[in-house]
MISE-607251 format. One line per field, with one value per residue (C-alpha): residue in one letter; residue number from 1; chain; x, y, z. Coordinates in nm, 4 decimals. Layout:
residues N
code: [A_...] $
pos: [NUM_...] $
unit: [A_...] $
u: [X_...] $
v: [Y_...] $
w: [Z_...] $
//
This chain:
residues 173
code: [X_X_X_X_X_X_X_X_X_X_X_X_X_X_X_X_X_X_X_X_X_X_X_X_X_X_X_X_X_X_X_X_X_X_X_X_X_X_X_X_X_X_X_X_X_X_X_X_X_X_X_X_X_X_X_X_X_X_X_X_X_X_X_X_X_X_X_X_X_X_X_X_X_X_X_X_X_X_X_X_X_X_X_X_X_X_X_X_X_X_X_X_X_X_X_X_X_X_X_X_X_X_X_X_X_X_X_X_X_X_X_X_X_X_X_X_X_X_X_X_X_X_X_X_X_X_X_X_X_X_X_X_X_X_X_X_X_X_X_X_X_X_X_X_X_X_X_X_X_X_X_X_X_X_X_X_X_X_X_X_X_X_X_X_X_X_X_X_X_X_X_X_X] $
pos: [1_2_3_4_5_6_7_8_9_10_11_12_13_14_15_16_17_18_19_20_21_22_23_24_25_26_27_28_29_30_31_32_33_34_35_36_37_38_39_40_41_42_43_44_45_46_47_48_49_50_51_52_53_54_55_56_57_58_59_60_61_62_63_64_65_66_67_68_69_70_71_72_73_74_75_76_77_78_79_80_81_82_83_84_85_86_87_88_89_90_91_92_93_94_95_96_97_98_99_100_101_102_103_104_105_106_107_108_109_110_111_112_113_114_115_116_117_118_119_120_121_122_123_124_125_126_127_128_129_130_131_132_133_134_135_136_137_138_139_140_141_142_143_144_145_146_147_148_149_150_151_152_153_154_155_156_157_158_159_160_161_162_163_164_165_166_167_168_169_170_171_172_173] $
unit: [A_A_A_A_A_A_A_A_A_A_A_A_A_A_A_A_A_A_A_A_A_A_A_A_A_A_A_A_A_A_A_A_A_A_A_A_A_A_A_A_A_A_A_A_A_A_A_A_A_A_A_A_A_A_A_A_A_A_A_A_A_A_A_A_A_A_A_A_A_A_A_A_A_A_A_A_A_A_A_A_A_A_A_A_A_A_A_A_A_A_A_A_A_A_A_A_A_A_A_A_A_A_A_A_A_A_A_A_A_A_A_A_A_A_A_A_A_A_A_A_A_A_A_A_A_A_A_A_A_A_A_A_A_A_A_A_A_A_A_A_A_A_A_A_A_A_A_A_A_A_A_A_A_A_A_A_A_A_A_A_A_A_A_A_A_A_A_A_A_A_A_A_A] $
u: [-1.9850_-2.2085_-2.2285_-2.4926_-2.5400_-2.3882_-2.6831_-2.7819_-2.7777_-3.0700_-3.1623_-3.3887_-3.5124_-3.5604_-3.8357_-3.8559_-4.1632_-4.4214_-4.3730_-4.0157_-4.1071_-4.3296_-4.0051_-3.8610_-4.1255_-4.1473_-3.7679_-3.8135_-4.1413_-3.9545_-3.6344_-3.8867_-4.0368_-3.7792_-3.8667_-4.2284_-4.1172_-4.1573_-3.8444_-3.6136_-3.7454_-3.4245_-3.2478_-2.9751_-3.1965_-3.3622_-3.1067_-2.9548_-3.2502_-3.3315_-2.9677_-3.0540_-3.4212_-3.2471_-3.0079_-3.1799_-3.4626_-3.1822_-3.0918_-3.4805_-3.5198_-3.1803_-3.2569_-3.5649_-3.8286_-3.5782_-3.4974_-3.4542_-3.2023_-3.0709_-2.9097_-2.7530_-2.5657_-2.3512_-2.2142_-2.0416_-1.8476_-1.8040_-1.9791_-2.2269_-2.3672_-2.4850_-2.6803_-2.8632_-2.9758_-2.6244_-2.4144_-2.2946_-2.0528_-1.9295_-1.8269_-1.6488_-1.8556_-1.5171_-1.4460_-1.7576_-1.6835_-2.0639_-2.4080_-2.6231_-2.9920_-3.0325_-3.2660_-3.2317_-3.0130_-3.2244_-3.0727_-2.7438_-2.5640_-2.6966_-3.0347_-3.0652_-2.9684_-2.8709_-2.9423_-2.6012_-2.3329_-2.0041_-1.6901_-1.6917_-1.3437_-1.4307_-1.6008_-1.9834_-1.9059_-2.1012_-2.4747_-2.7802_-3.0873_-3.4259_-3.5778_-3.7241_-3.7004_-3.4438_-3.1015_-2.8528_-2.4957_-2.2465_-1.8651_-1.5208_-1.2266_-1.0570_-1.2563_-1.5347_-1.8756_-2.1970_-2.5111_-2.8749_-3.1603_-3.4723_-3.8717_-3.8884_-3.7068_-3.8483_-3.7265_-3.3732_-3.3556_-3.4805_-3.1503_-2.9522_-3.0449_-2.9917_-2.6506_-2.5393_-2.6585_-2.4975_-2.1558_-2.1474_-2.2261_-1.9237_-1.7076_-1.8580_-1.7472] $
v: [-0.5730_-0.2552_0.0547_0.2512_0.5690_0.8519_1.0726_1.3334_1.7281_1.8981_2.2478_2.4422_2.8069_3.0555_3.3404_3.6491_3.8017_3.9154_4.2992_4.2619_4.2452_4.5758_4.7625_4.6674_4.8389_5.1216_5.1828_5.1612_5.4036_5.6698_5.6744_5.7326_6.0354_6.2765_6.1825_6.3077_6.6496_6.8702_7.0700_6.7866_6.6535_6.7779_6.4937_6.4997_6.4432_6.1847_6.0047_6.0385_5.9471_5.6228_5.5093_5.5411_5.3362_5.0943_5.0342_5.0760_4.7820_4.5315_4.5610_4.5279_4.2566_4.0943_4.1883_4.2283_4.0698_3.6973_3.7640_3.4230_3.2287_2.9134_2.6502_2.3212_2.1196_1.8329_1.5649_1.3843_1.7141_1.8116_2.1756_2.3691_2.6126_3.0067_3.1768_3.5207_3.8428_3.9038_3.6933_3.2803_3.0920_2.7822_2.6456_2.3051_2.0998_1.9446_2.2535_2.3163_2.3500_2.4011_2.4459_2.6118_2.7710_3.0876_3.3321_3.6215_3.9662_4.1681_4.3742_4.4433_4.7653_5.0232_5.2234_5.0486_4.6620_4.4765_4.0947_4.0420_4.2050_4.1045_3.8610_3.5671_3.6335_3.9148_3.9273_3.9010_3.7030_3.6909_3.7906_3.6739_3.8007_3.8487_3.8931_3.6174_3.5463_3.2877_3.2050_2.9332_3.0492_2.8542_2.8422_2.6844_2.5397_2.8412_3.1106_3.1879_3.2704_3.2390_3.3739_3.2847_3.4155_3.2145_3.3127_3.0969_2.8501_2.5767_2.6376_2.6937_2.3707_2.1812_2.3490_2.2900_1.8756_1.9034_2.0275_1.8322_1.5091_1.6129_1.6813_1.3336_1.1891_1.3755_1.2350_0.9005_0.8674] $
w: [-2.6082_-2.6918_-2.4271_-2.3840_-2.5588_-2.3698_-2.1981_-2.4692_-2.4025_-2.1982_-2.2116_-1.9354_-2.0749_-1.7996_-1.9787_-1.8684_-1.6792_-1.8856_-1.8951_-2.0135_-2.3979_-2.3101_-2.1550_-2.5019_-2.7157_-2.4654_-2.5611_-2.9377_-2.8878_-2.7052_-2.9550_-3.2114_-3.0437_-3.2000_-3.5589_-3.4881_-3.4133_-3.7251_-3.6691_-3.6784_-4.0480_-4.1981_-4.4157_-4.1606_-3.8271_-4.0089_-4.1292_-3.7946_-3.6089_-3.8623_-3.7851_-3.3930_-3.4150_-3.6266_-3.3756_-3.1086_-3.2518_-3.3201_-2.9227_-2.8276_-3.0376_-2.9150_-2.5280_-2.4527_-2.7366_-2.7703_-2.4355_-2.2172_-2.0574_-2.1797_-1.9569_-2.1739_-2.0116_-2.1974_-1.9871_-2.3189_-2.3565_-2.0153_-2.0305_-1.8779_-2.1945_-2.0554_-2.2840_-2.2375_-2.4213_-2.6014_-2.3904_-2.4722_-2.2227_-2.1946_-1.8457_-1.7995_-1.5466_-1.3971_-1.2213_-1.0429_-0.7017_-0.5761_-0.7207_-0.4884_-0.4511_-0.3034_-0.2235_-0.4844_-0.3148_-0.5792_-0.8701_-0.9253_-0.8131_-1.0923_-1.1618_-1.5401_-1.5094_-1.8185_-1.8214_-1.7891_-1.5784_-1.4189_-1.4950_-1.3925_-1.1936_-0.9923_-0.6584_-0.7207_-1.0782_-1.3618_-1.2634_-1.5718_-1.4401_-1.6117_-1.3070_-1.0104_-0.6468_-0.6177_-0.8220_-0.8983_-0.7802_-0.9409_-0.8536_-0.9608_-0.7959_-1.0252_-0.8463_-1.1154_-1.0169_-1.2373_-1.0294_-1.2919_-1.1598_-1.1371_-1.1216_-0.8228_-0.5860_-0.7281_-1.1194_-0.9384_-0.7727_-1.1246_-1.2635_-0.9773_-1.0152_-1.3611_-1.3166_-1.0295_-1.2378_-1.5397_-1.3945_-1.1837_-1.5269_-1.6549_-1.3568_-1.4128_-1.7501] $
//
């Protein structure tokens, strides 16, 4: 008696808009500023200020110019795989008490946003937003809460159905 093969992994990318890689070099551009001043060319300032682009480039390239959101979800293991700018979870698809669509409530609750903010345990969760209109909101029986934000309704409700299908899978098996 042979099985089938167990359904394979599938992975939706979320990209960012398109002037998000433009914020990025816009940040590298204006920590550079200081090491065009001629009064700060002293082997300290500019060792200083190399240290601080340097720095500063590895978290544009990480956040802003790589930037995207990765949804995997793997029935055969039972997880739901977040990925974002600086930011990897794994969420067991057993759990999941409801996957729903919802109109995006806008940015979070401070002036700068970073893709990701929150914990999954506390009131408004775990929020992974490159910016859109609409979001998946995902929660646990445990009390978790994973909120992805989406360009549009539609590319939410793709994720949604690839979810929900990949956690009766899980069930199923």
């Amino acid at each position: 008696m042979t099985t089938a093969p167990a359904e394979a992994e599938h992975t939706a990318v979320v990209d960012p808009p398109a002037g998000y890689r433009v914020l990025g070099w816009a940040l590298v551009f204006v920590t550079a500023l200081p090491l065009l001043k001629p009064e700060l060319r002293s082997p300290g300032c500019l060792a200083i200020g190399a240290a601080s682009l340097g720095l500063v480039a590895w978290l544009v390239h990480a956040a802003f110019l790589r930037a995207r959101i990765e949804l995997t979800v793997d029935p055969t293991a039972g997880v739901l795989r977040l990925r974002a700018p600086l930011y990897s979870r794994e969420v067991p698809l057993g759990p999941l008490a409801t996957v729903e669509v919802q109109d995006d409530v806008g940015p979070g609750v401070s002036f700068v946003n970073w893709s990701v903010t929150g914990r999954a345990r506390s009131r408004r969760g775990v929020r992974i937003d490159l910016g859109g209109t609409a979001a998946l909101v995902l929660t646990t029986h445990e009390g978790q809460r994973f909120t992805v934000v989406t360009p549009d309704a539609a590319t939410a409700a793709e994720l949604q159905a690839m979810v929900v299908q990949a956690a009766r899978e899980h069930t199923t098996a």
